[in-house]
N, C-alpha and C positions, 0 to 999 in steps of 0.2 A: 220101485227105486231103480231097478232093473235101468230103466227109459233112459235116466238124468245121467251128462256127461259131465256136468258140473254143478257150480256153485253159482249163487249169487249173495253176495254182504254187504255189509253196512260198513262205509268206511270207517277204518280204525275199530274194527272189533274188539271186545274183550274176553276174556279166559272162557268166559262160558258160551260164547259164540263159535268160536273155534273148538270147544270141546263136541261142538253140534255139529260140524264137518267132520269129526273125527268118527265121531260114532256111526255113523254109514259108512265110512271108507274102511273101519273093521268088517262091517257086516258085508260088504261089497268084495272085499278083499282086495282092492286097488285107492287107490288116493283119487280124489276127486279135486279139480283144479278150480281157479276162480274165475269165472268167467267174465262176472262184470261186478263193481266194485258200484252201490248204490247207496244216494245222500240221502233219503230218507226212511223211514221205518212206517210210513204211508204213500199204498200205490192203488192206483187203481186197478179192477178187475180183467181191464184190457191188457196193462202191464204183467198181470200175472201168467192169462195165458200166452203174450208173446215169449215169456222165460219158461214156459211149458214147451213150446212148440220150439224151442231151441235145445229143449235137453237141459234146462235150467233149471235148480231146489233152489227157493229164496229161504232164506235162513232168518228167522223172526223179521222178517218184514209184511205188512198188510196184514190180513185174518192168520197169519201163521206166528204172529207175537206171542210168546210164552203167557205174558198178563192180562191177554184177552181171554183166556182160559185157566182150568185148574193146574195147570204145571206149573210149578216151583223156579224154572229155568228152560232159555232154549235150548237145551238139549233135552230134556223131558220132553217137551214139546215136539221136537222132529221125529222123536223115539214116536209118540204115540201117535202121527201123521202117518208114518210108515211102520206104523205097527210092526215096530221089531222087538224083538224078544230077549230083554236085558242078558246080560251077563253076570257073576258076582260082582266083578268091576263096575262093568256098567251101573247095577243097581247102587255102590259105593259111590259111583262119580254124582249121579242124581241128586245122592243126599247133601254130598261137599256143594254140589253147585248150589241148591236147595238154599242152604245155611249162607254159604257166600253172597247170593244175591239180598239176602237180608240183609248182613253185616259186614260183609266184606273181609271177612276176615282172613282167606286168604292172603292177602297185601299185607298183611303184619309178621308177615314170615322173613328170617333172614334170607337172602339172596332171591325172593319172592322174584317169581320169573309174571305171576298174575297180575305183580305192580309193576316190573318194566315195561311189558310190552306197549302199556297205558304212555306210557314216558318215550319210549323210543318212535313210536309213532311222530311224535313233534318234533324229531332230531333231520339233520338234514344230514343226507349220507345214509338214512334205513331207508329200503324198500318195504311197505307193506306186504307185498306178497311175501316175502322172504321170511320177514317176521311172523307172519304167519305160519307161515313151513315148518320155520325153528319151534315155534310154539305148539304146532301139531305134532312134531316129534318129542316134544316132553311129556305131551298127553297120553300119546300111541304107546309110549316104553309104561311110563304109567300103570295104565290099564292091562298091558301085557303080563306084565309081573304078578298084578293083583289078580290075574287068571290061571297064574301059576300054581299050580297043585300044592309042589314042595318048592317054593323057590329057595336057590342057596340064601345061605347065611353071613358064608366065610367069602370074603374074598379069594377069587380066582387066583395062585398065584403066577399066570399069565397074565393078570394087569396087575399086579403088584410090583409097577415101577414108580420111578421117585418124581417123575410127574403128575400120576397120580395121587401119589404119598401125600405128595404138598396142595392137591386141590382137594382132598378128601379133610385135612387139617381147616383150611381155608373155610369149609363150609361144613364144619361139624357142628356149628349152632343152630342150622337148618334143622337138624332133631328128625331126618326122613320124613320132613310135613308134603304134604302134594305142591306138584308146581312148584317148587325148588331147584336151584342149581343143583345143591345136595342131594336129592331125591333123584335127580334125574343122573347123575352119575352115578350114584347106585344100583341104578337099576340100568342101565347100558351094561353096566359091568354085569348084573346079573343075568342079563339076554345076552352076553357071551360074544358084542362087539369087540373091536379089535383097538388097542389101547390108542393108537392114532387118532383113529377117527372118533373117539372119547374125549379126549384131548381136543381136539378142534371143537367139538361139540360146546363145551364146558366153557374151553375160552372165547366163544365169538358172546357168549351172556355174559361174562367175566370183565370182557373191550365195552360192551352196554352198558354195565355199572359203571365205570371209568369213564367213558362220555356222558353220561348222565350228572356222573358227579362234577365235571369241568362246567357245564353248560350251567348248573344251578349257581356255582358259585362266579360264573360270571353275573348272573341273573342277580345274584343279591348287590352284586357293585352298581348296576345297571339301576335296581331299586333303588339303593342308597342317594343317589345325584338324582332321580329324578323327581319334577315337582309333585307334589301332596296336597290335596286338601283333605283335611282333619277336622270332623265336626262330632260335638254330642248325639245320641242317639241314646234320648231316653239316662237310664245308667248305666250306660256303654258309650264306646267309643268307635269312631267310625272312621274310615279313611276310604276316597276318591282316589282314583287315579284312572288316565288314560293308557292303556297298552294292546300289540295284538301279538304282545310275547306270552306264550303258555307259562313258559318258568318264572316269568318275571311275574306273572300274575298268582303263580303258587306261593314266590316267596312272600308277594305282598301281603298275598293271605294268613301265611306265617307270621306278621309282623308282632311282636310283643308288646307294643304300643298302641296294637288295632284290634279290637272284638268283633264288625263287621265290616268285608271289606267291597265297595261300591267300585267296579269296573266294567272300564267299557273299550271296545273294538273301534276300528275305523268307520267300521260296517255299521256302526249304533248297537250291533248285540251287545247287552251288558248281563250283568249278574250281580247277585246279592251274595258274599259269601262268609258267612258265619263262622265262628268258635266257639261250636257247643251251642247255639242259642235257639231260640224259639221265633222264628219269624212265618206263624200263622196268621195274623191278625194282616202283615203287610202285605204276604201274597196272596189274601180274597182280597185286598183292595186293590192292586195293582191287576189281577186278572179281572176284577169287574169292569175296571176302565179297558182294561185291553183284552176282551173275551173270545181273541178268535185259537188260543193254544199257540199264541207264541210264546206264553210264557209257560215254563216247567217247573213245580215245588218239586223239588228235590228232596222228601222228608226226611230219609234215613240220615244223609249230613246236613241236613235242614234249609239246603240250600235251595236261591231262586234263580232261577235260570233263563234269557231269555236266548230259545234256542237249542236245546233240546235236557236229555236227561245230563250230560257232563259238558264243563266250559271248555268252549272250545272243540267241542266230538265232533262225531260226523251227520250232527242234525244239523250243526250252525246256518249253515249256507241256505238250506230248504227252509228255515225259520224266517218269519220277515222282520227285521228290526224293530226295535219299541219306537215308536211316534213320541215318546217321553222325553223332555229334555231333560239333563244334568240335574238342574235347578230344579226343574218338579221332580224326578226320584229322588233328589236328599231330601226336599220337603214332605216326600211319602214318608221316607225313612224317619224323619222327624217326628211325624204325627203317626205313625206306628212303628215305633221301637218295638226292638226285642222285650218279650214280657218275663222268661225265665230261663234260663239255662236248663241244656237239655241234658238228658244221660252220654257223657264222651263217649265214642267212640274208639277204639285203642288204636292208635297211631301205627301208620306203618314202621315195623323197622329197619325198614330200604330208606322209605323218605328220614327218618329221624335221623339217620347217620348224614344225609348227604346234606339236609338242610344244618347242621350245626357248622361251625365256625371254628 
């Protein structure tokens, strides 16, 4: 690891991708930077050794993907590439990401810092790298603390000021869960940061949720006026629409009127995007017509995807469009409806606040 003077990712990473840059740059003792920011999670052999011979770690991309193998998550996975030698944290963080990558449950935390980053990424005005940065220092104080022999208990009462009085109030539902605002300002304050720079810390995820929540609720006005088609599907309900807005496409998803909802890009990437439902039967037909892996079952939120594992992520672009028109995917949708409702998954409590009305 010695060699590597950076990184290479997958654009718009998520929690556990970044926890997999973090965990070398403990064992390193310096931060490791991004060197190149890459659209697919498939490269060739040549591509990998030019990111070798540049001083490049590709981070779950090609034969280094967490579920080409027995790791639970990319971070397991670069742990055991570079065979490093956990920590109690570290072996802590394995199992969180472990569980996360299954159900996500992370993102149902309040002030869930593992569901903004997801959200801030689409915002205009974030830098990825940045968010990243911010993200790897929620990680880093994290892991520090859970390495801490005896960490305090009590509040310092050098940061027991009334700024953070009132952000420790703010996010006391957080319950110290990982990846939290709350968490992470407990734990700055327990590594003995200087109350300023706590403070800034807290509120630049704090201005996140606040953008966040403006841009949705533009997003539902923006749904409301725009046109729909609305067809059966099966005993469910189905709704069309064209967008290449992220949010507009969540709330659509949200709609209380719609069970799945059929959307599509400029680009022709579309998606299938269910409520709890079971759409096995549509995605073996729709991948036998179209067999070359543009399309992704998404099982865990039983979504179908054409274009990588999340709509809209950083596969879209490497993916090549369905050849399907409009007209034949409802007609798929038709002749293979949803057959059962799935087990919900529990709702973020980031999204749940900012989606209501």
């Amino acid at each position: 690891m010695e060699g590597f003077k950076g990184v290479v990712m997958l654009y718009h990473s998520p929690i556990d991708k970044i926890c997999a840059k973090v965990v070398p740059e403990r064992h390193l003792g310096h931060l490791l930077p991004v060197g190149e920011y890459y659209g697919n999670p498939v490269c060739s052999v040549q591509q990998m050794l030019e990111w070798e011979e540049q001083g490049l770690f590709p981070i779950d991309i090609g034969d280094e993907k967490y579920n080409r193998g027995s790791a639970g998550s990319a971070t397991e996975m670069v742990m055991n590439i570079l065979k490093l030698v956990p920590s109690v944290a570290e072996k802590k963080l394995i199992e969180i990401l472990r569980r996360n990558n299954k159900t996500g449950y992370l993102k149902s935390f309040h002030f869930s810092v593992s569901w903004l980053i997801r959200e801030l990424y689409e915002l205009d005005g974030y830098d990825q790298t940045e968010i990243i940065e911010r993200a790897g220092r929620v990680v880093h104080a994290f892991l520090a603390v859970e390495d801490m022999a005896e960490a305090a208990t009590e509040v310092d009462s050098a940061t027991d000021t009334e700024p953070l009085r009132v952000m420790r109030d703010i996010t006391k539902n957080c319950n110290d869960a990982p990846f939290t605002v709350g968490r992470f300002l407990r734990d700055l304050e327990r590594l003995g940061h200087p109350v300023d720079e706590i403070r800034k810390e807290c509120e630049w995820w704090f201005g996140g949720f606040s953008d966040v929540k403006t841009v949705l609720e533009k997003a539902q006005d923006e749904y409301a006026a725009m046109p729909k088609t609305r067809f059966p599907a099966g005993n469910f309900r189905a709704t069309f629409v064209t967008t290449n807005n992220y949010f507009v496409s969540k709330v659509a998803a949200r709609d209380p009127e719609t069970d799945i909802l059929l959307v599509r890009r400029s680009t022709g990437h579309t998606a299938f995007l269910p409520r709890e439902l079971d759409i096995s039967d549509l995605a073996r037909e729709i991948k036998a017509l179209e067999p070359d892996d543009r399309w992704y079952h998404h099982q865990g939120p039983g979504q179908l995807i054409n274009g990588g594992k999340v709509y809209g992520g950083a596969e879209y672009e490497a993916a090549k469009p369905t050849a399907l028109s409009n007209e034949k995917l409802t007609e798929l949708l038709q002749r293979f409806p949803p057959q059962k409702r799935m087990v919900a998954r529990q709702p973020s409590q980031s999204s749940r606040r900012f989606y209501r009305r």
